[in-house]
TISE-453166 format. One record per residue (C-alpha): residue number from 1; residue in three letters; x, y, z. Coordinates in Angstrom, 1 decimal, always signed. Layout:
BEGIN
num=NUM, residu=ala, px=X, py=Y, pz=Z $
...
END
This chain:
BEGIN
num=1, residu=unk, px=+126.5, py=+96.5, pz=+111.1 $
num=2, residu=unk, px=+127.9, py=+92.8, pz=+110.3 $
num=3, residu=unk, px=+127.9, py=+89.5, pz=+111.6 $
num=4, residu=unk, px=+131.4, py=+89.2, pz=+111.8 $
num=5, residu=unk, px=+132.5, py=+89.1, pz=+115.8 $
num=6, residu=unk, px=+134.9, py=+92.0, pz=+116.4 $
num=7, residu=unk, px=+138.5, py=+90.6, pz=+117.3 $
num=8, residu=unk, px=+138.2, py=+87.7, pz=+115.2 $
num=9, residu=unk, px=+141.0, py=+87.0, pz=+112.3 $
num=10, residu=unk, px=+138.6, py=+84.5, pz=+110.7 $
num=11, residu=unk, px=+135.5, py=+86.5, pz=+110.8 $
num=12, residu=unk, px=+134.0, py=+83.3, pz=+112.8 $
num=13, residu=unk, px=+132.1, py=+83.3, pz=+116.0 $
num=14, residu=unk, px=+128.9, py=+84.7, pz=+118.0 $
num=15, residu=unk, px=+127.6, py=+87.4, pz=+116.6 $
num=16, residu=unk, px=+125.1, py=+89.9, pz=+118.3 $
num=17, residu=unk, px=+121.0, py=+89.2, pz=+117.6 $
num=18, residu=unk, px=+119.7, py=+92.4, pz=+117.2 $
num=19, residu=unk, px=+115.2, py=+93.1, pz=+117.7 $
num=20, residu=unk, px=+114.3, py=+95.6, pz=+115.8 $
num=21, residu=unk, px=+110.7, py=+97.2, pz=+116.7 $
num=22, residu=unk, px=+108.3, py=+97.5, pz=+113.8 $
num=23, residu=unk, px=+104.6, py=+98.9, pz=+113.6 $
num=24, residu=unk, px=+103.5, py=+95.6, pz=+112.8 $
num=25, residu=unk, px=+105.5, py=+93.3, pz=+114.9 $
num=26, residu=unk, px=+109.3, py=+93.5, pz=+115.3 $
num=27, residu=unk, px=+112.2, py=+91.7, pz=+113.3 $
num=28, residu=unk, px=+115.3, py=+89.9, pz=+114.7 $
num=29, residu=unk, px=+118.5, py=+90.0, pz=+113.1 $
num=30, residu=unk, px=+120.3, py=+86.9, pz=+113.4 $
num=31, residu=unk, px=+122.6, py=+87.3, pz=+110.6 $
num=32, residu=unk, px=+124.1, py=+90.2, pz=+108.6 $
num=33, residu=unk, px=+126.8, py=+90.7, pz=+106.6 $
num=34, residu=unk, px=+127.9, py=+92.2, pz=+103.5 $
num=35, residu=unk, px=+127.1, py=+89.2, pz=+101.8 $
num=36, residu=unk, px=+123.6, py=+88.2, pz=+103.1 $
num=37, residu=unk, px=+120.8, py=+88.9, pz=+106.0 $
num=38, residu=unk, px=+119.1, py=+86.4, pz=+107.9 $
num=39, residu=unk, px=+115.9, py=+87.5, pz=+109.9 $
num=40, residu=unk, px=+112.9, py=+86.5, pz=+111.4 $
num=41, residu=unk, px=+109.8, py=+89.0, pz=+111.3 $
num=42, residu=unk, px=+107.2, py=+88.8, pz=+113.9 $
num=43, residu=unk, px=+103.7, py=+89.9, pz=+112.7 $
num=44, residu=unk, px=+101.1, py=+90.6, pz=+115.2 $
num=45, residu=unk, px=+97.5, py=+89.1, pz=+113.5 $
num=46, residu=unk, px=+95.8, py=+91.7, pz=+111.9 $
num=47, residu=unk, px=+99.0, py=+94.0, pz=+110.7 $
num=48, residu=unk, px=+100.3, py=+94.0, pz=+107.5 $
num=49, residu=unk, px=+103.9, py=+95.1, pz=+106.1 $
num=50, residu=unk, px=+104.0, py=+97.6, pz=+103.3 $
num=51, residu=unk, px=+103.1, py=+97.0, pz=+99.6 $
num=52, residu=unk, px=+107.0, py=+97.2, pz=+98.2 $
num=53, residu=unk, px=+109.4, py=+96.1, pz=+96.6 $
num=54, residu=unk, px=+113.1, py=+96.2, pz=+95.9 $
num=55, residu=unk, px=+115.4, py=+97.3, pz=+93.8 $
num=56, residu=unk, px=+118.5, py=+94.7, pz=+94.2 $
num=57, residu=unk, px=+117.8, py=+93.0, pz=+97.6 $
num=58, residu=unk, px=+117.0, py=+88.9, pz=+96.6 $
num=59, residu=unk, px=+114.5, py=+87.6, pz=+99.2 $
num=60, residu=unk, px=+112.8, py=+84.1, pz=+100.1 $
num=61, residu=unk, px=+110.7, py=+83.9, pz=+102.8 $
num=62, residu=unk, px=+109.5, py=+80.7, pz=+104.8 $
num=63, residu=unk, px=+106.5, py=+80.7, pz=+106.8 $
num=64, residu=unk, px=+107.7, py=+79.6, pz=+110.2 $
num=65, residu=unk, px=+104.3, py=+79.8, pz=+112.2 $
num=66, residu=unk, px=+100.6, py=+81.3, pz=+111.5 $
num=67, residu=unk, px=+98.7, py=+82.0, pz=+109.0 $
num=68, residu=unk, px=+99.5, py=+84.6, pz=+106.9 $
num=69, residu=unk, px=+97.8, py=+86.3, pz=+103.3 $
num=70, residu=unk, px=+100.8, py=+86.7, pz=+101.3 $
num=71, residu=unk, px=+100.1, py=+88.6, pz=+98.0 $
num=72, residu=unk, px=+102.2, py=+89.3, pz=+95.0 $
num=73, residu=unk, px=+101.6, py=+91.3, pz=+91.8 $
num=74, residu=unk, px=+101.0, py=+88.9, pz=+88.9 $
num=75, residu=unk, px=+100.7, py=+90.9, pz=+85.9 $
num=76, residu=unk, px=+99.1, py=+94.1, pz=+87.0 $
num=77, residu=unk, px=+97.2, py=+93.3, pz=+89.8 $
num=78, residu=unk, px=+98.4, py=+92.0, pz=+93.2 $
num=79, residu=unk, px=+97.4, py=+88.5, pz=+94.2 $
num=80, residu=unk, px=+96.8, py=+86.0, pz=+96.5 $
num=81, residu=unk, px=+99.3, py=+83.3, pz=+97.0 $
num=82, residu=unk, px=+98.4, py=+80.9, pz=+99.0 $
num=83, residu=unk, px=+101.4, py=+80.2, pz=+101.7 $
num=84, residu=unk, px=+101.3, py=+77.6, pz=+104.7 $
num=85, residu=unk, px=+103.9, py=+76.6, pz=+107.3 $
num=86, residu=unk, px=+106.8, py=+75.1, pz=+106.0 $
num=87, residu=unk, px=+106.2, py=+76.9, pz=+102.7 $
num=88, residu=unk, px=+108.6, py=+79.3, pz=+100.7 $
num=89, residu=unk, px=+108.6, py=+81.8, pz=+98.4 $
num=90, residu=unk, px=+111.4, py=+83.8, pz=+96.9 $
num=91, residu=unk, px=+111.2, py=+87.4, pz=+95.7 $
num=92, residu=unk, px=+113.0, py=+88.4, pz=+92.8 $
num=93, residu=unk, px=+114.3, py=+92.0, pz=+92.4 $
num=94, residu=unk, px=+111.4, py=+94.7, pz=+91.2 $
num=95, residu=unk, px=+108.8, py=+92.1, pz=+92.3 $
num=96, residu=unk, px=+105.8, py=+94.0, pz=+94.1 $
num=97, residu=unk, px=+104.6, py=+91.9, pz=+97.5 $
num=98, residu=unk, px=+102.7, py=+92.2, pz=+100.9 $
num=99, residu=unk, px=+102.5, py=+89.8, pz=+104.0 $
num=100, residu=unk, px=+99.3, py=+90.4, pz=+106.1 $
num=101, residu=unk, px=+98.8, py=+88.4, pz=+109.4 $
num=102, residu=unk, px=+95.5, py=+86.4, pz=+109.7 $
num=103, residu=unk, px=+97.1, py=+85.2, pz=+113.3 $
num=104, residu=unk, px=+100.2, py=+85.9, pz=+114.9 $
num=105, residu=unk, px=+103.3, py=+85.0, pz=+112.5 $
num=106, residu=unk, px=+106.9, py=+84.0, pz=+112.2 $
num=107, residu=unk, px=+108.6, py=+84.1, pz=+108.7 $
num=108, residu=unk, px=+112.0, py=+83.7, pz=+108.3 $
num=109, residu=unk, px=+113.4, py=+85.6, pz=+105.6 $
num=110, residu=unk, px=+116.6, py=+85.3, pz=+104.0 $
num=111, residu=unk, px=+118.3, py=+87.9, pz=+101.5 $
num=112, residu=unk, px=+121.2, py=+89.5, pz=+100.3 $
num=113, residu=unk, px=+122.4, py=+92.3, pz=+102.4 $
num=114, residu=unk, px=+120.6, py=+95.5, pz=+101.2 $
num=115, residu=unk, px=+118.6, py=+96.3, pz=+104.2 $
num=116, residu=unk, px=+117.8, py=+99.8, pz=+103.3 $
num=117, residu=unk, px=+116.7, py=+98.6, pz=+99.7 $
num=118, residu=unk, px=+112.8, py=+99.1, pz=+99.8 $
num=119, residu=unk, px=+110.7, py=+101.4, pz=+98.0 $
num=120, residu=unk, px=+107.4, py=+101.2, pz=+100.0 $
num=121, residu=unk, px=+104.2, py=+101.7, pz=+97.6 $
num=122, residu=unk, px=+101.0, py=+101.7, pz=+100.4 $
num=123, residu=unk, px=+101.6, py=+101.8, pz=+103.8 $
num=124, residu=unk, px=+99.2, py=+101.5, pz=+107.0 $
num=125, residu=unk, px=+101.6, py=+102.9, pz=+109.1 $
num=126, residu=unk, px=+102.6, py=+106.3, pz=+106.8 $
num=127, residu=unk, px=+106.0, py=+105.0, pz=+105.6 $
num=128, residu=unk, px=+105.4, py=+105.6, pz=+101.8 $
num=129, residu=unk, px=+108.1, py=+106.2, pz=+99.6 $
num=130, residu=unk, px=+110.5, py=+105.8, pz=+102.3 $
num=131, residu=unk, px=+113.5, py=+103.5, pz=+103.1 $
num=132, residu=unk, px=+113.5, py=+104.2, pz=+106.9 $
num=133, residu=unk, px=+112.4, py=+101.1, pz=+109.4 $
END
């Protein structure tokens, strides 16, 4: 999948928005190509995405809307950072983190392209280990 419009010499042009469903929300792919991903995850209040991390994907986030606990290990023990709208946060590569909704959330996230890059430590929703969406 890319963001580059079939039929186009220039690459340049709509591109398809894809919503992808998640356990804790969904996430909505506005921009994907083999350079970078643009997306905007939608947390339902009281979910929470996996503890993970990645191995080469670059990410910074931007709290769109809500109120979110966003923790991050520091050392050896993962902790609070305290994040409110407007804010951002980049994660570096091998950098252990979890968002968890206090309300409903938007966060825009921007990265580079490696969607399938995460190694997922704890998960509520039984997608340890794994990769898969």
């Amino acid at each position: 999948m890319t963001g580059i419009p079939e039929g186009t010499e220039t690459g340049s042009g709509r591109v398809t928005v894809i919503t992808v469903p998640k356990p804790w929300g969904h996430e909505i792919i506005w921009a994907h190509t083999d350079r970078y991903l643009g997306k905007v995850l939608h947390i339902n209040a009281g979910h929470a995405l996996s503890v993970q991390y990645h191995d080469r994907k670059d990410e910074t986030v931007h709290l769109l809307s809500g109120e979110l606990i966003y923790r991050v290990k520091l050392g050896d023990v993962l902790k609070d950072v305290h994040l409110t709208r407007g804010e951002s946060f980049r994660i570096a590569p091998g950098t252990v983190h979890q968002i968890e909704a206090v309300t409903d959330c938007d966060v825009l996230e921007a990265s580079t392209a490696e969607m399938d890059d995460v190694v997922r430590l704890e998960d509520r929703y039984g997608r340890e280990g794994t990769s898969a969406p």
